[in-house]
C-alpha positions as CSV (number, residue, x, y, z in Angstrom):
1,X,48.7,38.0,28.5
2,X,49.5,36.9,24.9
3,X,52.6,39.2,24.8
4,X,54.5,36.6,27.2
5,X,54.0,34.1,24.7
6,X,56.0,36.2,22.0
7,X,58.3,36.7,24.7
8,X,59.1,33.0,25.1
9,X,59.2,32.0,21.6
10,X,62.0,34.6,20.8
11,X,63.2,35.9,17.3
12,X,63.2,38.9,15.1
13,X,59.6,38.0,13.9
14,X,58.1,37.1,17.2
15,X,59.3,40.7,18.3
16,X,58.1,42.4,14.8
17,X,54.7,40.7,15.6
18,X,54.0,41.5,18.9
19,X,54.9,45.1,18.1
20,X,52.8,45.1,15.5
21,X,49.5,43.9,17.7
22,X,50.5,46.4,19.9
23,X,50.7,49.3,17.3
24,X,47.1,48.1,16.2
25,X,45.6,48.3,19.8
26,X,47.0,51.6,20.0
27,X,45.3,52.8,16.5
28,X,41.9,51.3,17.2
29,X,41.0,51.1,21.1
30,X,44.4,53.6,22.2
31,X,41.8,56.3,22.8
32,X,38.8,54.2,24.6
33,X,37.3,50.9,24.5
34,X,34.3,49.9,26.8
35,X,36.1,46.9,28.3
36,X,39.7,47.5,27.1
37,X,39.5,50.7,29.7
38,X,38.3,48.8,32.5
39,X,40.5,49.5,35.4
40,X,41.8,46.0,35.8
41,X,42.1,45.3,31.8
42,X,44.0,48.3,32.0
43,X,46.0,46.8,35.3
44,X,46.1,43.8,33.4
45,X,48.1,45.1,30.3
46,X,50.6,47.4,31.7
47,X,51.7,44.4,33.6
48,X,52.0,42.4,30.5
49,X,53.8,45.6,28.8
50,X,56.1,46.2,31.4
51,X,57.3,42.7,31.9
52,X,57.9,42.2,28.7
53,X,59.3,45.5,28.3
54,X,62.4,44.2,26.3
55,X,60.1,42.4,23.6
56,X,58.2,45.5,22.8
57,X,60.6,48.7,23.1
58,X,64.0,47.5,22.9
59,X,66.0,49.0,19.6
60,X,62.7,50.0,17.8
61,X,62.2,53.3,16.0
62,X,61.4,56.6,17.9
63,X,58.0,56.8,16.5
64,X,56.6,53.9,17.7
65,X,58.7,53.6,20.9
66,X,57.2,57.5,21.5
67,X,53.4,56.6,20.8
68,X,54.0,53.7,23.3
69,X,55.1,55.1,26.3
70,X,52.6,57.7,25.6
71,X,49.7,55.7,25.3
72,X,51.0,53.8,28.6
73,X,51.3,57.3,30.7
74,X,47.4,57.8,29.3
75,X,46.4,54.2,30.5
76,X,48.2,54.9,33.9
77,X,46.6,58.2,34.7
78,X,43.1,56.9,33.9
79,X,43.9,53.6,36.3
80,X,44.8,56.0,39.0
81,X,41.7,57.5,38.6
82,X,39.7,54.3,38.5
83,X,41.2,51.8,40.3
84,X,39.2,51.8,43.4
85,X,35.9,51.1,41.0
86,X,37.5,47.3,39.6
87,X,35.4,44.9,41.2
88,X,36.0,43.1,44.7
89,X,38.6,40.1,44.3
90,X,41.4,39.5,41.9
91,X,40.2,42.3,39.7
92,X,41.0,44.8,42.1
93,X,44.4,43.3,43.2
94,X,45.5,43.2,39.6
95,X,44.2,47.1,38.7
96,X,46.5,47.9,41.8
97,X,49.6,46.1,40.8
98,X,49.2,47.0,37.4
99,X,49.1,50.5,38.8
100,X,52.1,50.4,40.9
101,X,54.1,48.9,37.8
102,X,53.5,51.9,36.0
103,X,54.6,53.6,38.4
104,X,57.7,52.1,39.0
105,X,58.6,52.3,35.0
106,X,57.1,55.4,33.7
107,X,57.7,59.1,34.3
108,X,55.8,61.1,37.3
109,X,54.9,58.0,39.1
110,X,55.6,58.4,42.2
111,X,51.9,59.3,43.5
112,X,51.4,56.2,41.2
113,X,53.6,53.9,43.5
114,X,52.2,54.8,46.6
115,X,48.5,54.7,45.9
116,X,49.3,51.4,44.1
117,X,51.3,49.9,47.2
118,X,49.0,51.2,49.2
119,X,46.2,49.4,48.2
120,X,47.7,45.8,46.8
121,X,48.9,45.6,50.9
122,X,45.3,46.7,51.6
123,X,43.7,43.9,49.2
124,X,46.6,41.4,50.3
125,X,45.2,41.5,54.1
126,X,41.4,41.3,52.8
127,X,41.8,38.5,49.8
128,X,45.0,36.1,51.6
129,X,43.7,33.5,53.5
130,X,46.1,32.6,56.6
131,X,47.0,29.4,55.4
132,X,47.6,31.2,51.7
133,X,45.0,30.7,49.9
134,X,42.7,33.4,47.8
135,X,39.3,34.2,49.1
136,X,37.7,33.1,45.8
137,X,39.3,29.8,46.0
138,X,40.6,29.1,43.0
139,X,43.6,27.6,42.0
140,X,43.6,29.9,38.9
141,X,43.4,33.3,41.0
142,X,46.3,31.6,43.0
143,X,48.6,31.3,40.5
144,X,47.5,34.6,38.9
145,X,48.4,36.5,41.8
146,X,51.2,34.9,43.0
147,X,52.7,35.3,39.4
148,X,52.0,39.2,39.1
149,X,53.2,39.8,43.0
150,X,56.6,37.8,41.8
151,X,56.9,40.6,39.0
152,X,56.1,43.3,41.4
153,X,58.6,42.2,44.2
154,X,61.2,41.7,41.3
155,X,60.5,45.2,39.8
156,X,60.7,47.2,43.1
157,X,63.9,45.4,44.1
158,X,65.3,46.4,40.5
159,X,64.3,50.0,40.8
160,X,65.9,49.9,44.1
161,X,62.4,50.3,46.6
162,X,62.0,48.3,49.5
163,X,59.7,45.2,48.8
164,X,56.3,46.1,51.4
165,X,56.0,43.0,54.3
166,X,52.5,42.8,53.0
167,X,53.8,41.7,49.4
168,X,56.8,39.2,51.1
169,X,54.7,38.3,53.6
170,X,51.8,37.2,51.0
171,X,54.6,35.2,48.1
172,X,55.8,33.3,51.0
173,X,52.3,32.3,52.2
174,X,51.0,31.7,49.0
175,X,53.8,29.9,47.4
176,X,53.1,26.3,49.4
177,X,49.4,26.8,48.6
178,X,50.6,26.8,45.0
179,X,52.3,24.0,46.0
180,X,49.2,22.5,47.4
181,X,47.1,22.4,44.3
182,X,49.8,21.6,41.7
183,X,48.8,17.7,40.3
184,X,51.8,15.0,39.5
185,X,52.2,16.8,35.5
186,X,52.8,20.2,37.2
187,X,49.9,21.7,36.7
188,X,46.3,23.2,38.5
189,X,43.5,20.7,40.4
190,X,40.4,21.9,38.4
191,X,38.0,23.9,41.2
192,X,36.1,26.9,41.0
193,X,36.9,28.2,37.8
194,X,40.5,26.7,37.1
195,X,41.8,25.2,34.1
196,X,45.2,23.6,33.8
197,X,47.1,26.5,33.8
198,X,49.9,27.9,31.3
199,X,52.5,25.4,29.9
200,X,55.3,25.6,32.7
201,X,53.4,28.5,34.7
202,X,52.8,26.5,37.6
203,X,56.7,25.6,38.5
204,X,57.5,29.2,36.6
205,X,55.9,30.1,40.2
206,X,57.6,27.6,42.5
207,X,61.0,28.5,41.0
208,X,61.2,31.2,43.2
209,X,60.5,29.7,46.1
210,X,63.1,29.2,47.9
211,X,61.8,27.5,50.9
212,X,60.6,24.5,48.1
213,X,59.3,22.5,51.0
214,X,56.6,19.6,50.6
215,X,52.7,20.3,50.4
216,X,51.1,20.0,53.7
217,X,48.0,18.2,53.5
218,X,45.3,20.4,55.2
219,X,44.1,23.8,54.2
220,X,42.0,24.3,56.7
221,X,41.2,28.4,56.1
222,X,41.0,27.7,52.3
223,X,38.9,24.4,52.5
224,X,40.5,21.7,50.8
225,X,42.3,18.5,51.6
226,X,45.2,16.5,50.1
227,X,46.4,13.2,50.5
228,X,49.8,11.8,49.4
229,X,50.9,8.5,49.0
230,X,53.5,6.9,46.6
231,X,52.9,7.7,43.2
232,X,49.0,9.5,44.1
233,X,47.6,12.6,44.4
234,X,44.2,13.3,45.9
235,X,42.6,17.1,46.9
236,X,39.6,17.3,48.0
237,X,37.0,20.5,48.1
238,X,35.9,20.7,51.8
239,X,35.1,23.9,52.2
240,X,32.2,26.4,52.0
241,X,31.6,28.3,48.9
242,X,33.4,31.5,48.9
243,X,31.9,35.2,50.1
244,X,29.3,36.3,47.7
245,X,31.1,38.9,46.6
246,X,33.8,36.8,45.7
247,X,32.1,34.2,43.7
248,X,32.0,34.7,40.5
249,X,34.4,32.0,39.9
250,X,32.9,29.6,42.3
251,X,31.7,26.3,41.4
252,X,28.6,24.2,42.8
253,X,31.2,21.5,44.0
254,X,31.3,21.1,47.2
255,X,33.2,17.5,48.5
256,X,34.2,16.9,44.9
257,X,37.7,15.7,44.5
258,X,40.3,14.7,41.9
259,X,43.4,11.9,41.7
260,X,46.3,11.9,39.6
261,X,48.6,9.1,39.8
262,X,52.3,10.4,38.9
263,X,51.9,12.6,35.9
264,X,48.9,11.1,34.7
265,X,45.4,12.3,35.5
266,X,42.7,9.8,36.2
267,X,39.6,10.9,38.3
268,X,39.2,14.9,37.4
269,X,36.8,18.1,37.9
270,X,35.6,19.3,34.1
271,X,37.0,22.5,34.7
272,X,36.2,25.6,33.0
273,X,35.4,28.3,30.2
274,X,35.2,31.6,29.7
275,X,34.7,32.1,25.5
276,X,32.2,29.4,25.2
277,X,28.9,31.3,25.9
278,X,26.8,31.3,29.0
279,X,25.2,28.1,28.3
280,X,28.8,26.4,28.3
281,X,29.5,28.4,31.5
282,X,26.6,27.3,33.3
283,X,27.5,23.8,33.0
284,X,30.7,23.8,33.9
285,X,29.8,25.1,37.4
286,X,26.9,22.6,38.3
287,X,27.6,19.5,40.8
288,X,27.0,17.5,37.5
289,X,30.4,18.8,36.1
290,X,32.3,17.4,39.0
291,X,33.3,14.3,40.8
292,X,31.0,14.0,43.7
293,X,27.4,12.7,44.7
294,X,24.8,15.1,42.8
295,X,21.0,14.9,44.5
296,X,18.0,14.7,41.9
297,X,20.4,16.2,39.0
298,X,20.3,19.2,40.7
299,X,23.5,21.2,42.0
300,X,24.4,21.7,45.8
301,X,24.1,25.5,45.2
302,X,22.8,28.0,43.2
303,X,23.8,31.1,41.2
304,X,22.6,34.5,39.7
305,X,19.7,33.9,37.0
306,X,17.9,36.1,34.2
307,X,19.7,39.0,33.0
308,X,18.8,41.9,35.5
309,X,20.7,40.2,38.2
310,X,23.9,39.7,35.9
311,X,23.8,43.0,35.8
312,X,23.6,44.3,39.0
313,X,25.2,41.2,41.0
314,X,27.1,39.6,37.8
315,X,27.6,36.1,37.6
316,X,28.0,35.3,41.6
317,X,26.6,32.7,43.9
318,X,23.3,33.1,45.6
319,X,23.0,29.9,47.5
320,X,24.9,27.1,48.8
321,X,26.1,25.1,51.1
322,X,25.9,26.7,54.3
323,X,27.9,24.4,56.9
324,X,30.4,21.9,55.8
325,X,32.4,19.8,58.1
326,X,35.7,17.3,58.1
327,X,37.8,15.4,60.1
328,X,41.8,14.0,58.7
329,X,43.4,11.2,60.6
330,X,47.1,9.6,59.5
331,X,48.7,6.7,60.4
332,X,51.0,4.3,59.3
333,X,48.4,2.5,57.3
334,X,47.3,5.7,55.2
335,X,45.1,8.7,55.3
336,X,41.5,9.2,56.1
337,X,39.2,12.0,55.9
338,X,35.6,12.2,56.7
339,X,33.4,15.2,55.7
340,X,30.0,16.5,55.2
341,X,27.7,19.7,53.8
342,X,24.2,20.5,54.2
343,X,23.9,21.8,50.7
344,X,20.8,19.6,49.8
345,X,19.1,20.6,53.3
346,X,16.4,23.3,52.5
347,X,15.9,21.2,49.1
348,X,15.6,18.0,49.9
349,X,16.1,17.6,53.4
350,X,19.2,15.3,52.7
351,X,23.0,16.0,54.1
352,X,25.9,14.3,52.0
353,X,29.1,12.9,53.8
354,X,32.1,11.7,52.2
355,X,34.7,9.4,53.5
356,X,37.9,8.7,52.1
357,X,40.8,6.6,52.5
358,X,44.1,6.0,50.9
359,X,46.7,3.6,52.3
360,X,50.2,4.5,52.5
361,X,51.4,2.9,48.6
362,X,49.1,4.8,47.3
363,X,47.7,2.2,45.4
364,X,44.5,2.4,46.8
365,X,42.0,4.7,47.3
366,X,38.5,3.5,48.9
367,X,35.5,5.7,49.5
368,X,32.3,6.0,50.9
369,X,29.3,8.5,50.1
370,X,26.4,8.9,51.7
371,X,23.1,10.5,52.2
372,X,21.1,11.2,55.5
373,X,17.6,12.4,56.2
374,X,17.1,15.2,58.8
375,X,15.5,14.2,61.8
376,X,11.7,15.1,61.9
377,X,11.8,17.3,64.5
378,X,9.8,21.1,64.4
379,X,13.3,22.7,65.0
380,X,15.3,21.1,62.3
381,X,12.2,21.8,60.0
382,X,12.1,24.9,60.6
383,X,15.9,25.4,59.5
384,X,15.8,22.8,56.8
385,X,12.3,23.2,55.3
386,X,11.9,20.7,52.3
387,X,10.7,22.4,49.3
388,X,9.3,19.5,47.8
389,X,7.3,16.1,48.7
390,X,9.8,13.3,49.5
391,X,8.8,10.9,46.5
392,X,7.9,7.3,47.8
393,X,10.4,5.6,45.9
394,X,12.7,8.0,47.3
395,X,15.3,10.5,46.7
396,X,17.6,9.7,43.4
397,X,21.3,10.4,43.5
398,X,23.4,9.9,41.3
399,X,27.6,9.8,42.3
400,X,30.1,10.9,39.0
401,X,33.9,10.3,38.0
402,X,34.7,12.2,35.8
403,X,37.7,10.6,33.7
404,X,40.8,12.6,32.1
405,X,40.5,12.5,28.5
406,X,44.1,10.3,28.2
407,X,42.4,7.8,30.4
408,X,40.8,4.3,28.2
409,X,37.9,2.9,30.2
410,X,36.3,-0.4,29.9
411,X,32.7,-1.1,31.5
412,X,33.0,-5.3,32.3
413,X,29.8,-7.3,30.7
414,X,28.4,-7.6,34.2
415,X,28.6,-3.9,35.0
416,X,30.6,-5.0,38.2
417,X,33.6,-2.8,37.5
418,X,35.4,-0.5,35.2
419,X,38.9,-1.1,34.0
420,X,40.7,2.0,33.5
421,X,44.3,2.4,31.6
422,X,46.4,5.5,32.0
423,X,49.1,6.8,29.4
424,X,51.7,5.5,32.0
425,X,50.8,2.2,31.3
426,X,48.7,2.3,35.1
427,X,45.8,-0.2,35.0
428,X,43.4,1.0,37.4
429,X,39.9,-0.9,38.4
430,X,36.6,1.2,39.9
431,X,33.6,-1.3,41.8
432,X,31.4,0.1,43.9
433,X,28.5,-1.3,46.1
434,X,25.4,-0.2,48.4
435,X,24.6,-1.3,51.7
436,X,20.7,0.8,51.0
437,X,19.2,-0.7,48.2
438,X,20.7,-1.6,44.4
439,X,22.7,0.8,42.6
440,X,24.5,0.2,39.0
441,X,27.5,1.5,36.9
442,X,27.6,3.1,33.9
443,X,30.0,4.4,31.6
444,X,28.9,7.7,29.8
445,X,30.7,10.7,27.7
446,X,31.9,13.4,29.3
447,X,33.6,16.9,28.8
448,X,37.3,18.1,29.2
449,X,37.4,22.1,29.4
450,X,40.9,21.5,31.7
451,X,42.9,23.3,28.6
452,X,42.2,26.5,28.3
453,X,38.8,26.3,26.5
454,X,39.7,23.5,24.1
455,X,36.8,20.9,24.5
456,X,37.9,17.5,24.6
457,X,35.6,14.5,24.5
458,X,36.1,12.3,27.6
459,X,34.5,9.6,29.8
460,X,32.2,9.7,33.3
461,X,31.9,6.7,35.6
462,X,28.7,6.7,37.4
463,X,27.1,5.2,40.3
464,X,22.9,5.2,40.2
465,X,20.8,4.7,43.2
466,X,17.8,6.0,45.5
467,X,17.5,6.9,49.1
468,X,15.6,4.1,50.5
469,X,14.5,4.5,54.2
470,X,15.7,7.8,54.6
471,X,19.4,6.9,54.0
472,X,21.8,5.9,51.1
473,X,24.9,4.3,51.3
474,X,27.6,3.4,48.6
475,X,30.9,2.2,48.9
476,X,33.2,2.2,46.3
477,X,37.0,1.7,45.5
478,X,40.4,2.4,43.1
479,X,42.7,0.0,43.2
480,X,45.7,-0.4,40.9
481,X,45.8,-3.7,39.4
482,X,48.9,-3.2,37.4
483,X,51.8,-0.8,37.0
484,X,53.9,0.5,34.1
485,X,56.2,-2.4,34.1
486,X,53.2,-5.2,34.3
487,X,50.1,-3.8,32.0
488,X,50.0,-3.5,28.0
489,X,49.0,-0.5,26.6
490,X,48.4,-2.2,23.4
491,X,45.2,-3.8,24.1
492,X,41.6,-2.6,24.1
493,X,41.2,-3.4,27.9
494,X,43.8,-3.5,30.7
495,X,44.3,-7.2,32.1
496,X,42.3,-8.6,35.3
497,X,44.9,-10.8,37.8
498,X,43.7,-13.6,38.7
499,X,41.2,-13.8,41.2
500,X,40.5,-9.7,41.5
501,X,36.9,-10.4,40.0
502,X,36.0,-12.7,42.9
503,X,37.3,-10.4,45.6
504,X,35.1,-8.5,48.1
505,X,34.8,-4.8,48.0
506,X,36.7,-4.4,51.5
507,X,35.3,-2.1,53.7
508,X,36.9,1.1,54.6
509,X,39.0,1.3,57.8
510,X,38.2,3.0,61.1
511,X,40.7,5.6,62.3
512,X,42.5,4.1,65.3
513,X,42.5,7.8,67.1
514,X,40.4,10.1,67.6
515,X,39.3,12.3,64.6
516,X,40.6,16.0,64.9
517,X,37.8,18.2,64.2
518,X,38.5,21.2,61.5
């Protein structure tokens, strides 16, 4: 992947460089390397090498050009060998293009082509959703893919083969799915296992569409939601967690969502890392690490523990939620969405709904979580079987907003609400209220890991309360207060008009027709 990066920068020392990395991986790992020979490392590189083909061959000595090529026909015949052992997912899709793209540049490879076409349609049919999202889904995978199949179409139209309707077929569905996740500063919503993305990878991607129609707001197969108005962007995880097999980038975040308000990011997921350690990794996928209601600090599904079961399983999920439900409505006055997941069933005996509305400036965005006990009854028991003694005092929840690490917060003296300023200039202000029992505000630190495994230091809003009489109930709201043209950066704390402290929290509104059910 770093070879693009020499590519882009350009110059006779960025090419000497790369060439020289390259001639080093050759000399120490060229023969075999435990993980450098995996068969989607493998895939993996030869992509890299032959799209950036020009950076690394072009007008350099025979030598070096010879022990290349050579090392590349090794790396291909082993792949060729191996590439039905990568694991299940994005793994095996990219050992399979990476196979085919050897094929397609370097001698004897036409067996190469068709075993590698062959199975990249095969994986395409398994691992595309029909409304174009991965199996995993992950916003990273998604623009993984899409990229490498946007090299493969390119690369068999060049060499003059006919592009498979399995590989067309998948760009176009995948490309307003891309779309779909993309925030308001062009890069990746942070679920399952995505960070921001590559500087400029996201519309590097959408460049080639050339439908470049709008997001649609439903992704109904993949699970997530999206609402639009004016200058905000809210999506929504509403789906199930993945396939087992297909986990190992899944995140314990079921109904967590983020909001950007034009390029600026305000309410956000912590994202994810892969070179911090396990500890670091661990974290990052609990409910804790993302902006939704978490039950008794404990996550709304579970993954692989101790080290036998990374072994056999790897780092997958075990447990989770096992129904989750929503509803969308739009109208002139905005959009709503109601949904719900049983995560917290066998646990706790608790199901969490969401409800969310954003009117149609997008200025605006009210909410309401909530937590329900199961009815007593000997048949729902049996399904949902509580694992632990309902505590008198009940249940404790505790509902997070995670804040961008550009965003300034300010907790008022009363802890009624939080001021928040964006970079913009945005002033933004949280409240929230129960109708079951008290709850209270805080302001604690948080984590960035959006950036490709650079930790930031950011903020968390949080909402504390109990289930009291079997049920919980808080309401809460984002309201702009002022825009670019009206707030002042300059100060500690964005500025309150006159009379927003007194207002009531207003309730949300009902949809005026009936809810379609997804």
């Amino acid at each position: 992947m770093w070879v693009r990066h020499f590519s882009a920068a350009g110059g006779n020392a960025a090419r000497a460089h790369a060439r020289a990395l390259v001639q080093s991986w050759i000399e120490t790992s060229g023969g075999w390397h435990d993980i450098g020979w995996r068969p989607h490392v493998i895939g993996r590189r030869l992509i890299s090498w032959v799209s950036n083909g020009a950076l690394l061959m072009e007008e350099s000595d025979l030598i070096y050009r010879s022990n290349l090529l050579r090392n590349m026909a090794r790396q291909a015949r082993h792949l060729a060998r191996t590439v039905n052992r990568a694991p299940a997912g994005e793994k095996r899709l990219t050992a399979a293009i990476g196979l085919t793209m050897s094929g397609l540049c370097l001698s004897e490879g036409t067996k190469r082509i068709h075993k590698g076409l062959a199975l990249v349609s095969r994986e395409l049919t398994e691992q595309i959703l029909p409304d174009g999202g991965h199996v995993s889904r992950s916003p990273a995978a998604q623009l993984s893919i899409l990229l490498d199949l946007i090299s493969l179409r390119d690369t068999l139209v060049a060499r003059g083969h006919v592009v498979p309707k399995p590989v067309r077929n998948a760009v176009d569905r995948m490309m307003p799915m891309l779309r779909f996740f993309r925030h308001g500063d062009a890069k990746l919503a942070l679920f399952n296992g995505a960070d921001e993305g590559p500087d400029g990878g996201v519309d590097a991607a959408l460049n080639q569409d050339d439908a470049k129609g709008k997001p649609f707001g439903l992704a109904p197969h993949s699970g997530y939601q999206r609402l639009a108005a004016g200058p905000t962007y809210v999506v929504i995880d509403t789906g199930p967690p993945p396939p087992a097999a297909f986990s190992h980038s899944a995140h314990a975040g079921t109904l967590s969502f983020e909001m950007s308000v034009g390029r600026c990011r305000l309410v956000v997921n912590c994202g994810a890392t892969r070179i911090l350690g396990a500890d670091w990794q661990a974290a990052s996928r609990a409910t804790a690490a993302h902006s939704t209601l978490i039950v008794n600090d404990t996550s709304s599904a579970r993954f692989t523990q101790g080290a036998l079961s990374h072994i056999l399983l790897g780092s997958r999920l075990m447990e989770g939620p096992s129904l989750v439900e929503s509803r969308r409505n739009e109208s002139d006055d905005g959009i709503w969405v109601d949904a719900a997941h049983d995560g917290y069933g066998k646990l706790f005996n608790l199901i969490h709904r969401l409800r969310l509305f954003l009117n149609e400036a997008g200025d605006n965005l009210r909410g309401e979580d909530s937590l329900t006990r199961l009815p007593q009854e000997p048949r729902i028991l049996d399904r949902f079987k509580s694992r632990k003694p309902v505590d008198e005092e009940g249940d404790a929840y505790t509902i997070r907003f995670h804040l961008h690490p550009d965003a300034r917060a300010s907790l008022a003296h009363d802890g009624s609400n939080v001021l928040v300023l964006l970079p913009n200039g945005d002033g933004w202000q949280f409240r929230a209220r129960t109708d079951v029992g008290p709850c209270t505000i805080a302001l604690e630190e948080s984590v960035y890991l959006g950036q490709a495994d650079r930790t930031r230091r950011s903020e968390q809003i949080t909402v504390n309360g109990r289930v009291f009489r079997d049920e919980a109930r808080v309401h809460w709201a984002w309201r702009r207060l002022s825009s670019r043209h009206t707030a002042k950066p300059q100060t500690n704390e964005p500025e309150l008009p006159v009379g927003e402290t007194d207002a009531p929290l207003t309730p949300m509104p009902e949809p005026t027709d009936k809810d379609p059910e997804i």
